[in-house]
N, C-alpha and C positions, 0 to 999 in steps of 0.2 A: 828616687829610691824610698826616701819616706813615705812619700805620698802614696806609694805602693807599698810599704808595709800599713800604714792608716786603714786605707780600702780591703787591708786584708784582715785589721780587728775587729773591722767597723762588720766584714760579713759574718765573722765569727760570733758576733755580738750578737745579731738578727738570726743567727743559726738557733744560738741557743734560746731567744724568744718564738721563735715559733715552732715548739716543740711539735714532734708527730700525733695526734692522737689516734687510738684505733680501739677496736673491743675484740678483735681475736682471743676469745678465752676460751678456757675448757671448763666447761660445767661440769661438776662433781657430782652422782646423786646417790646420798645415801638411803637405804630403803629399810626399812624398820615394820613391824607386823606386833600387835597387840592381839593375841588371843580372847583375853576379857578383859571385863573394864579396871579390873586392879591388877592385871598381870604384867608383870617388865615388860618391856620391850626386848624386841630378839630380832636379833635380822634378820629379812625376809630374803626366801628364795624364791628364782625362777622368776625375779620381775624385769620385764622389758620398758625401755624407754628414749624416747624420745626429743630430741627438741625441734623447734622452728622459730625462724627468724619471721615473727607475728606477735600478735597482741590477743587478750583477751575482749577488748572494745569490737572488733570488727572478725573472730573465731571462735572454733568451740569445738568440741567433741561430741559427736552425735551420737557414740554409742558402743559400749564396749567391743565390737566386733571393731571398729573405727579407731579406737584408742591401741589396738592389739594390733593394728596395722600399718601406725603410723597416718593416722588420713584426719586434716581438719577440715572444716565445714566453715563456709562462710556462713553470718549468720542470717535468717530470716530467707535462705536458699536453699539446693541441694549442692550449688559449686564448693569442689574441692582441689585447693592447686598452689599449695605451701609445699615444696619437698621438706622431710622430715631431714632430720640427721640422729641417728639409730646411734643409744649409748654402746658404748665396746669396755669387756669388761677391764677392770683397772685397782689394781693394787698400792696402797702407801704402806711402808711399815710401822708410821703413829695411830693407823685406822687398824681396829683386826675385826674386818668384814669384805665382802666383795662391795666394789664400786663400780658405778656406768660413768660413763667420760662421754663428753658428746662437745664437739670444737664447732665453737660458733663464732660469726665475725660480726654480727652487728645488735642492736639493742631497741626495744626490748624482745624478749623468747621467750614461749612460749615450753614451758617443760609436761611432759605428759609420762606418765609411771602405771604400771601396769603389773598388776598382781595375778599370776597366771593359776597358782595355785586355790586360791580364791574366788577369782574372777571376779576383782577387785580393781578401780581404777582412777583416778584423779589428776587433773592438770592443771598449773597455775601460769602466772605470768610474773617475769625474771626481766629486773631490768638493770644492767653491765653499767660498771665503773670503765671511765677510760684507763686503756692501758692494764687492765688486770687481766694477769694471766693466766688466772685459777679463781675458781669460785666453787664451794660447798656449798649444797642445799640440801634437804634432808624431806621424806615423807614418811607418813606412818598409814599403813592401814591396819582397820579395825574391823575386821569381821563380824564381833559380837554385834555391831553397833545394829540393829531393828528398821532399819529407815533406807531406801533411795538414795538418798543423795542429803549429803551434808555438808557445812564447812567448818576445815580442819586447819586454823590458822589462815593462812592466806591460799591452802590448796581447799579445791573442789572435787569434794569425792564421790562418787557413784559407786551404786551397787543394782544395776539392771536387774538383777536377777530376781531379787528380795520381793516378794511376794507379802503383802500387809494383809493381817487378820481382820477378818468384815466385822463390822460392829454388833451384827445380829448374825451370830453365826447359825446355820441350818437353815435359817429365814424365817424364824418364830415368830408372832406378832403381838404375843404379850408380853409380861412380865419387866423386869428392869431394863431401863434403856442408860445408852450412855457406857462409860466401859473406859480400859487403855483402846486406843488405838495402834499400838506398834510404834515405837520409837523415844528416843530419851530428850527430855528437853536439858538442853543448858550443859551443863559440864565442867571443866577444871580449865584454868586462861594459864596461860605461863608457856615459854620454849624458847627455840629458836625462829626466826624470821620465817621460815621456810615450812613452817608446820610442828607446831607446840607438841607437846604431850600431852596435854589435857586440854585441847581447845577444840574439841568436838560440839560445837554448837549445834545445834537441831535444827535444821534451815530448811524444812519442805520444798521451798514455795523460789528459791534459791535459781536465777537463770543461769540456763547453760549459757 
């Protein structure tokens, strides 16, 4: 009888060393929209999003029409074969904004946001504590911003659409040369993990 209660602390004991680990969590994302460059932040509507169980190393997002559809790109290919997992909208009552909820099980993911009003879009890479079973993250898009594509804290943002001013416009061949070319360099550092407030770096040259 001892020896059978023994064998039963000694499993209880090994139970509680080798705890379960897992990343089943629900990715939170908040979506925030900056009209100009000194104006509040205000929540964005009408943005859709995305996660996948991928990385930024070996994916990517090819292109607004591709971001708005859930579809990543392996890189340096045309294959695409991640299923997404599509945010659903989601409510707290310490938050007073809409939120995307997207449950994911493994680490790291890949989050992608999508400004439909804008046609605005960015995706980063998210990587899960064991065992947590909520995660915040946050993006901002910035309309104003002049430029392609930028980096906004640890998100990648695009703007396909934006169209850059030629440096000789008409196509004249004399006069002053040189000029802005479209786009801000530099900007304000500070936020949260998930994409600052002012951490609009100017990054051209920036790979998908």
């Amino acid at each position: 009888m001892k020896r059978t209660i023994l064998y039963a602390a000694a499993a209880l004991l090994l139970g509680g060393c080798f705890k379960s680990v897992g990343y089943d969590t629900d990715v939170i994302l908040k979506s925030w929209v900056q009209t100009e460059s000194a104006a509040e932040l205000k929540p964005a509507q009408g943005v859709v999003a995305y996660a996948f169980e991928a990385d930024t190393v070996t994916w990517t997002v090819a292109s607004y029409e591709d971001a708005l559809n859930g579809v990543l790109t392996r890189k340096g290919t045309d294959e695409a074969g991640v299923s997404p997992v599509q945010g659903t909208a989601y409510r707290v009552d310490s938050v007073d904004m809409d939120l995307l909820l997207m449950r994911v099980g493994s680490t790291p993911v890949v989050v992608v946001a999508v400004d439909t009003e804008n046609r605005l879009y960015g995706y980063r890479q998210q990587d899960l504590g064991e065992n947590l079973p909520q995660l915040f993250t946050s993006v901002i898009f910035r309309p104003w911003k002049q430029m392609k594509k930028y980096v906004d804290g640890t998100w990648r943002m695009f703007n396909d659409f934006y169209v850059e001013e030629p440096d000789n416009p008409g196509g004249e061949t004399g006069g002053e040369t040189g000029g802005e070319t479209g786009g801000e360099t530099g900007g304000e550092t500070g936020g949260d993990s998930s994409g600052s407030q002012g951490s609009g770096v100017d990054n051209r040259n920036i790979r998908r």
